[in-house]
Backbone as ProteinMPNN parsed JSONL, in Angstrom:
{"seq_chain_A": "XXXXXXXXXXXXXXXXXXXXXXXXXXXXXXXXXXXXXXXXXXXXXXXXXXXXXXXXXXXXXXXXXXXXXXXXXXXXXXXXXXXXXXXXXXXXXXXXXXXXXX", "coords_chain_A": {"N_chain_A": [[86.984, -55.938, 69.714], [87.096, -59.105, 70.878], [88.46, -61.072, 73.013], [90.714, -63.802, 74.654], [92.0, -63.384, 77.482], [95.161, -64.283, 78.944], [96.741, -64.906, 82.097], [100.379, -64.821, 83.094], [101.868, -65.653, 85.853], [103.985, -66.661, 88.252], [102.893, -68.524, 89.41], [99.35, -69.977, 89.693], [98.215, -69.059, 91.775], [99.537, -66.595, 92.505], [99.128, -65.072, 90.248], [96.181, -64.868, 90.077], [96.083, -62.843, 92.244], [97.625, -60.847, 91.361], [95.669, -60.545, 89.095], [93.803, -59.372, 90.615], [94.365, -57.179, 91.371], [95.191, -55.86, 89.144], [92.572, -55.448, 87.567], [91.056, -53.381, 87.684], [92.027, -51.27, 86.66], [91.849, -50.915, 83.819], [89.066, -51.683, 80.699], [87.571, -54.067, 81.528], [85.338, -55.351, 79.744], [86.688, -55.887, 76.909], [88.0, -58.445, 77.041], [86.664, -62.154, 76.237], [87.302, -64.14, 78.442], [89.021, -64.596, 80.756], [92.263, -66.498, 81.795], [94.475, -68.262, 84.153], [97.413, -68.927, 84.002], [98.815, -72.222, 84.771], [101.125, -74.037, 86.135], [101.532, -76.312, 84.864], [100.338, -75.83, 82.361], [98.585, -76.34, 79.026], [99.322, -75.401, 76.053], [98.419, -76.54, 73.511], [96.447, -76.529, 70.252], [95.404, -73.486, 70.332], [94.645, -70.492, 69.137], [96.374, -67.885, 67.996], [95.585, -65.332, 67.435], [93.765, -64.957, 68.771], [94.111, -64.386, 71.443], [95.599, -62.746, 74.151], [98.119, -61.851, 76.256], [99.547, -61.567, 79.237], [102.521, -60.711, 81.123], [103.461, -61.066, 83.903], [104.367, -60.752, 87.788], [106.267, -62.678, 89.007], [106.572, -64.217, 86.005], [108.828, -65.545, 84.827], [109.086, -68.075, 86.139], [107.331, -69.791, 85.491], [106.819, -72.937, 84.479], [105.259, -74.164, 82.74], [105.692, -71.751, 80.139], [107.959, -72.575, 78.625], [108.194, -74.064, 76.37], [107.788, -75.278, 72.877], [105.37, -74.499, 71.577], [104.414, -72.319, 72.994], [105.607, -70.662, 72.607], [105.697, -70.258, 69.792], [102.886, -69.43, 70.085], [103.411, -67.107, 71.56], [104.956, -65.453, 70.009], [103.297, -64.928, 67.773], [100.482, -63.891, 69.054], [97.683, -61.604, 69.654], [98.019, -59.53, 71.267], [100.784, -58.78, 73.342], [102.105, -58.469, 76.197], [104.189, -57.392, 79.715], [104.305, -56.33, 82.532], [104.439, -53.963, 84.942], [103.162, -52.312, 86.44], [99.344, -51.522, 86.246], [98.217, -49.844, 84.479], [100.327, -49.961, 82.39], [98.849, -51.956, 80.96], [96.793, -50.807, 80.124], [97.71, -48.705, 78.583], [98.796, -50.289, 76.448], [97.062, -51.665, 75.384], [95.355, -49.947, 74.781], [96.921, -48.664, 72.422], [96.82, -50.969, 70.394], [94.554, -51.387, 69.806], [94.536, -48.713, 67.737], [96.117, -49.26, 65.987], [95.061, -51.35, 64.935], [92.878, -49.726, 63.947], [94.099, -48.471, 62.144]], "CA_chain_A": [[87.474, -57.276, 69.467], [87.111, -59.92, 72.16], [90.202, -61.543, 73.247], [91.281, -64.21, 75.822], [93.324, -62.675, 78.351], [95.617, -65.279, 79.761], [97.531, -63.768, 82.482], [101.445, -65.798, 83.342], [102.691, -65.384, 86.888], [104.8, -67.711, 89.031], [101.695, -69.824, 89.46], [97.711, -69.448, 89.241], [97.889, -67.817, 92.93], [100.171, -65.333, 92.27], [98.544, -65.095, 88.861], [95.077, -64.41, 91.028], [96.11, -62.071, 93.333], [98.34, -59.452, 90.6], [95.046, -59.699, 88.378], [92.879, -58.695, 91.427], [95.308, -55.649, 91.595], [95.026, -55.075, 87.941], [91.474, -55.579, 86.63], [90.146, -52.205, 87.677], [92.394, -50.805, 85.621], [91.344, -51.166, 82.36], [88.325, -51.889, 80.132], [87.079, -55.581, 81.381], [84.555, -56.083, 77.965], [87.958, -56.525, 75.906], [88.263, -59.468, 77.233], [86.237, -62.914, 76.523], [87.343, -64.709, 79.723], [90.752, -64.367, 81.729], [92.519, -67.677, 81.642], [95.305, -68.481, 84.821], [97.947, -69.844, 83.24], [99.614, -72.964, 85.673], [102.691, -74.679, 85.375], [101.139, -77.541, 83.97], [98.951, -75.743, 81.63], [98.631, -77.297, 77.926], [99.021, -74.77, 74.952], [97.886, -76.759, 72.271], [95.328, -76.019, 70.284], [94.821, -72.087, 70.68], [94.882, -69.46, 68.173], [97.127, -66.78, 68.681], [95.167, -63.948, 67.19], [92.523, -64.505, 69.73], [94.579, -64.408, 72.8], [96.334, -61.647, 74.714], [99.167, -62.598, 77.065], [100.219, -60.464, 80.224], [103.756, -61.729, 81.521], [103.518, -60.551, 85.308], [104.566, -60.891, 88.749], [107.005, -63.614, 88.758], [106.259, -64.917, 85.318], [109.658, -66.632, 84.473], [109.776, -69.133, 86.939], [106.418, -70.656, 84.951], [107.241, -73.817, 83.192], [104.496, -73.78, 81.156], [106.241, -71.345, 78.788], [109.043, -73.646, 78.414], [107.656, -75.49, 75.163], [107.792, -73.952, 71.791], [104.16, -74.251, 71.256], [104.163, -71.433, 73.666], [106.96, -69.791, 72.042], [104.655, -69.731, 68.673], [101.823, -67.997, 70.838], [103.689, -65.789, 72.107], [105.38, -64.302, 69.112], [101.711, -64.535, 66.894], [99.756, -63.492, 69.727], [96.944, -60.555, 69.172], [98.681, -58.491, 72.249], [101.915, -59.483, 74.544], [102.413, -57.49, 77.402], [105.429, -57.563, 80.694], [103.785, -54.922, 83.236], [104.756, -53.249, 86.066], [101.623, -51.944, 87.094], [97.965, -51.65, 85.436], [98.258, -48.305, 83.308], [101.156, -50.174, 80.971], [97.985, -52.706, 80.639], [95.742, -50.163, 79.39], [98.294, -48.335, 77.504], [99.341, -51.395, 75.402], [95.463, -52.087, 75.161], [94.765, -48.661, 73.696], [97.932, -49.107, 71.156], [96.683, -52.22, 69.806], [93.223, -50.636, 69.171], [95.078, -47.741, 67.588], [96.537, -49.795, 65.246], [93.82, -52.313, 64.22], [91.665, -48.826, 63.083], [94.395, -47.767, 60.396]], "C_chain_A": [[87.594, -58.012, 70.801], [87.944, -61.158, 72.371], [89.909, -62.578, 74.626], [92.421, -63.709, 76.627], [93.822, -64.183, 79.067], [97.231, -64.284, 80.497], [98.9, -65.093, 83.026], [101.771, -65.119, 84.533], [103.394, -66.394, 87.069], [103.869, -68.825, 88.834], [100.486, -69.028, 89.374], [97.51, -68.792, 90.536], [98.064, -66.503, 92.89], [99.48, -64.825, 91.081], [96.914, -64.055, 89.244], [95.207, -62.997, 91.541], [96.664, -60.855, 92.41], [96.748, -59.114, 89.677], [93.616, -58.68, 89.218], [92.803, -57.266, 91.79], [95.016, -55.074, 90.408], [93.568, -54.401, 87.036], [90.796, -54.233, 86.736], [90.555, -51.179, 86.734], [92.267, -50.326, 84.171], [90.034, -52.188, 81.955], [88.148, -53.574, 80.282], [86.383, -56.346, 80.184], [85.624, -56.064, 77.42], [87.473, -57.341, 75.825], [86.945, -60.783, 76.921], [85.793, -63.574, 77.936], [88.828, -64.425, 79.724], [90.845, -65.953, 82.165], [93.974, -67.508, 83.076], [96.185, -69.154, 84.351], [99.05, -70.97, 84.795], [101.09, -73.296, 85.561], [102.909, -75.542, 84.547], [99.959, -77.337, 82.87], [99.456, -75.908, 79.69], [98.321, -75.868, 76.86], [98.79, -75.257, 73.654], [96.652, -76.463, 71.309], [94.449, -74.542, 70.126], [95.076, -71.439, 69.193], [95.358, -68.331, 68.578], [96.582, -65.371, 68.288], [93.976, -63.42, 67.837], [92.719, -64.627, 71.26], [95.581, -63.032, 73.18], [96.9, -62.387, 76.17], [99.685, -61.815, 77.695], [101.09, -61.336, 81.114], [103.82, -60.526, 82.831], [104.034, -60.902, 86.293], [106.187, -61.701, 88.26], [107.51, -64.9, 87.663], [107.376, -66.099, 84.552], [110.354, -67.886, 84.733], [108.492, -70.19, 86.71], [106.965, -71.391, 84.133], [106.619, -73.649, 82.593], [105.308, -73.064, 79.942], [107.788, -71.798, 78.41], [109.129, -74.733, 77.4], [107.686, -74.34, 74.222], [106.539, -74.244, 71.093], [104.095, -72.703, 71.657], [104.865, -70.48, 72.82], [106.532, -69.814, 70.359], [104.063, -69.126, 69.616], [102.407, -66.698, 70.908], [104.037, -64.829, 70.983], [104.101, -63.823, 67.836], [100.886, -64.157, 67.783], [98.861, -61.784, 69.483], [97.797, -59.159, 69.935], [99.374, -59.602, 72.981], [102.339, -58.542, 74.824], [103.314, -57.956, 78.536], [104.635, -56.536, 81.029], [103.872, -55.151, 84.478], [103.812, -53.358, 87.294], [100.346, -51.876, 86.111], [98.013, -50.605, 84.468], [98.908, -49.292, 82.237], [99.79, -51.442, 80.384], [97.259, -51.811, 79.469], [96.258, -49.402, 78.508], [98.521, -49.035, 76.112], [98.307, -51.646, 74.907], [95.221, -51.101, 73.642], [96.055, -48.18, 72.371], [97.419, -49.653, 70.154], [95.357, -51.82, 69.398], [93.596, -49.93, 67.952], [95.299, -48.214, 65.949], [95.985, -51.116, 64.41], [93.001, -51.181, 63.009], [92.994, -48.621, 62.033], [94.537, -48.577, 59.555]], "O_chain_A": [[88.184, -57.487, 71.745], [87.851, -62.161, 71.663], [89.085, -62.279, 75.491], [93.608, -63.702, 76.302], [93.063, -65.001, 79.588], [98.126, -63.578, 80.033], [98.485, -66.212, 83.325], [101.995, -63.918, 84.389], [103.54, -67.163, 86.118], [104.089, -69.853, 88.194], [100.421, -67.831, 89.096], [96.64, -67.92, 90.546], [97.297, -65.562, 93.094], [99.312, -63.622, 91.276], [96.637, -62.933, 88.822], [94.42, -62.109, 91.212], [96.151, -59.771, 92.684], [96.427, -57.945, 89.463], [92.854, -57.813, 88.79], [91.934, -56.505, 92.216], [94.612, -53.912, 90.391], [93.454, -53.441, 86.273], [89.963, -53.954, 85.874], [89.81, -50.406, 86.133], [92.707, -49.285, 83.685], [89.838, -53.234, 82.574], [88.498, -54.321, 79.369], [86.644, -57.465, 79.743], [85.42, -57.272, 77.295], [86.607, -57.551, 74.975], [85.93, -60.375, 77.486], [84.682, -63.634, 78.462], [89.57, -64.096, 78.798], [89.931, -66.585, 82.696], [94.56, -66.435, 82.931], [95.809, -70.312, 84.171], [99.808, -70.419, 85.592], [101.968, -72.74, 84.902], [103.842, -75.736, 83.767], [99.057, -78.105, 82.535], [100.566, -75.585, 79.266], [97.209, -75.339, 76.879], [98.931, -74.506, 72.688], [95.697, -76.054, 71.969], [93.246, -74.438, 69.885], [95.689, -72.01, 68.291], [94.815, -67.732, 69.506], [97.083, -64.355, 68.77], [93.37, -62.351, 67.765], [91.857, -64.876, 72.103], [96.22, -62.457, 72.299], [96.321, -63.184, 76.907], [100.447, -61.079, 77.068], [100.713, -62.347, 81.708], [104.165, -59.353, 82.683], [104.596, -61.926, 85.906], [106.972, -61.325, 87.39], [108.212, -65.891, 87.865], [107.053, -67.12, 83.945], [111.305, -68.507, 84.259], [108.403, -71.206, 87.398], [107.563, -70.951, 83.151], [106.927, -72.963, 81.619], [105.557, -73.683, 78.908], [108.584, -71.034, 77.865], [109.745, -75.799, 77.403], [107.648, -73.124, 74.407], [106.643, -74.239, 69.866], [103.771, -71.874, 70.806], [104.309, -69.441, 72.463], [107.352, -69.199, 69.678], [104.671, -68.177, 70.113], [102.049, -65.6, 70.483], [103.597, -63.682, 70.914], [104.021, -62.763, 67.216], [99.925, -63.887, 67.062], [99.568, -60.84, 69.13], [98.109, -58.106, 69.379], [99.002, -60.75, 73.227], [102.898, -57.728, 74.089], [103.353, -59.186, 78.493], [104.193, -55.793, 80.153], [103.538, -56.163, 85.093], [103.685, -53.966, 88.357], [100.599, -52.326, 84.994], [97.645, -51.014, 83.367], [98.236, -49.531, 81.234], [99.93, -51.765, 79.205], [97.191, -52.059, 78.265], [95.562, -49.195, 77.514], [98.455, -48.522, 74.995], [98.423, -51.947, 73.719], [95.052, -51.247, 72.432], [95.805, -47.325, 71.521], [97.43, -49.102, 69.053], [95.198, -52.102, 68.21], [93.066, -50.395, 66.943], [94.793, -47.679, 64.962], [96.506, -51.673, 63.444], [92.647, -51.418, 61.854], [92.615, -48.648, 60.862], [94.734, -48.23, 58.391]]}, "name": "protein", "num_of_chains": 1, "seq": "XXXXXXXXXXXXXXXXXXXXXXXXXXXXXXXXXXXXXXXXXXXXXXXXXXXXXXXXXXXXXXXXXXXXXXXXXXXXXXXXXXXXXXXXXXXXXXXXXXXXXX"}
């Protein structure tokens, strides 16, 4: 299943730089495209069963998720992830697989 990854840090730098750390981690074909999410970035519009949402680095000091558009996404979203490090990525990944096959 091919998913938008949109990853939330502080900002789209920090955002950059944690997924530069993460991406080796785990299975890149998941994914569609990997989306940066800003401060000023616009959730209207999306479908939540074709997005996956990794809440990283510094992710609560993003306005963006400060609207309750977002706050639908997030709770209909295909996968929503908070991670540490890259493993709880690929763990949560291979869950959500897990649980599509039964």
């Amino acid at each position: 299943m091919d998913l938008d990854l949109y990853i939330i840090a502080k900002d789209t730098n920090q955002a950059d730089i944690l997924w530069r750390l993460m991406k080796g981690k785990f299975d890149r074909n998941k994914f569609k495209r990997v989306i940066f999410v800003s401060t000023r970035y616009k959730w209207d519009g999306l479908n939540p069963k074709d997005m996956a949402i990794i809440l990283c680095g510094e992710h609560w000091l993003n306005q963006s998720k400060d609207c309750y558009v977002y706050q639908f996404l997030e709770e209909y979203a295909a996968l929503v992830t908070v991670i540490n490090d890259a493993r709880s990525v690929s763990e949560a990944l291979k869950c959500r697989d897990e649980q599509t096959l039964v």
